[in-house]
N, C-alpha and C positions, 0 to 999 in steps of 0.2 A: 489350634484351629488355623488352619490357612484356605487360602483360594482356591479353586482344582485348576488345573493348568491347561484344560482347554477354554477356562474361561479368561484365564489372564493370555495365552493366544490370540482370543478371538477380541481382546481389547488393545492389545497392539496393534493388532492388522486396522481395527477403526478406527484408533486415536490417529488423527491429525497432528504431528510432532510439530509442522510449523503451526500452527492454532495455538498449542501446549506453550511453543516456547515464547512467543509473541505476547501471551500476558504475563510474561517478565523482562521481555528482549526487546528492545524494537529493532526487527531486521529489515535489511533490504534484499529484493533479489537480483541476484548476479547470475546471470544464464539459469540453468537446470537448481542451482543451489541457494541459499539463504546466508546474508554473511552479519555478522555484527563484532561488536565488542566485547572479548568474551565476560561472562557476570560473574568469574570465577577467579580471576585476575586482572589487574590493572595493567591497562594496556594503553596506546595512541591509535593504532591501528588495527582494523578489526582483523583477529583471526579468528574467530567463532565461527561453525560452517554449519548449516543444517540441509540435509538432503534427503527432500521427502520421497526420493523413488524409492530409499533404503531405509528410509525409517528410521535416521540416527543423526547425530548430532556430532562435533568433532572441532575440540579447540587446537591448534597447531601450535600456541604457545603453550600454554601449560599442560597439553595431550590429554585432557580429559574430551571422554567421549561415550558413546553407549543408544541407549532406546530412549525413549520416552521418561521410561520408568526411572533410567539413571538422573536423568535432567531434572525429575520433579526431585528426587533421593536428594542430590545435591542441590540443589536450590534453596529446598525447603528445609532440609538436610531432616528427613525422617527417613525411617525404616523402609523396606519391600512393602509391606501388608498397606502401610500408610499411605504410600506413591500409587501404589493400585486403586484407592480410596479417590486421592484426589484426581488423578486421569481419570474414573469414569466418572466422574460429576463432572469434570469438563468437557466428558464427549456426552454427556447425557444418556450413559449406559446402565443400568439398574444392576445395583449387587446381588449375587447369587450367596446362597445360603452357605456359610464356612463350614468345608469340611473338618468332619471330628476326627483327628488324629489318636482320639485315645484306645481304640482297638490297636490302631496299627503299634502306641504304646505298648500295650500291655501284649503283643505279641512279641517287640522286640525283647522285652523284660524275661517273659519267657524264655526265646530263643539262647539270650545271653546269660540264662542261669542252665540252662544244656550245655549249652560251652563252657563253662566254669565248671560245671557236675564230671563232663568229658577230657578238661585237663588236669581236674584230680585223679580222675581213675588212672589215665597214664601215666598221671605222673607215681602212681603205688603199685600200678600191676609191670 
């Protein structure tokens, strides 16, 4: 089961990454950008950057950086499916219904017993 990907899209483009990262950061702003401490390494001075024209985050000490979704992955340190969970209850977005992957299953299961059927045959004729 996972999300359909015009819905994890459409919760990027509305999650607010500074909101996201502010109930675990406290940043300040610095021009156009957000800067702190990063929460991923110890540091004195802040290299943590968040820049919400671009929707992404970016430590200069230890180069972690990414979306929304990375920030909560790492913080919280859970999975993809998880990190989508907790970003839209903080932007107050409603889950959509998981898609069922088990056709697309049992089609690949299919396809990969044709290929295996197709490199025995070559492989004898």
């Amino acid at each position: 089961m996972r999300f359909p990907q015009t819905f994890i899209d459409d919760l990027r483009r509305q999650a607010d990454i500074v909101r996201v990262v502010q109930d675990y950061v406290s940043l300040k702003k610095t021009g156009a950008n957000w800067v702190a401490r990063c929460p991923f390494h110890k540091e004195t001075k802040p290299s943590f950057s968040v820049n919400p024209s671009k929707d992404i985050f970016y430590c200069f000490g230890c180069q972690k950086g990414g979306s929304v979704f990375n920030f909560v992955m790492e913080i919280e340190r859970v999975t993809f499916p998880e990190a989508i969970k907790i970003v839209a209850e903080k932007t107050g977005v409603p889950l959509p219904k998981l898609v069922d992957d088990s056709r697309f299953e049992a089609r690949k299961r299919e396809s990969d017993q044709v290929i295996e059927l197709n490199q025995w045959a070559l492989h004898w004729w």
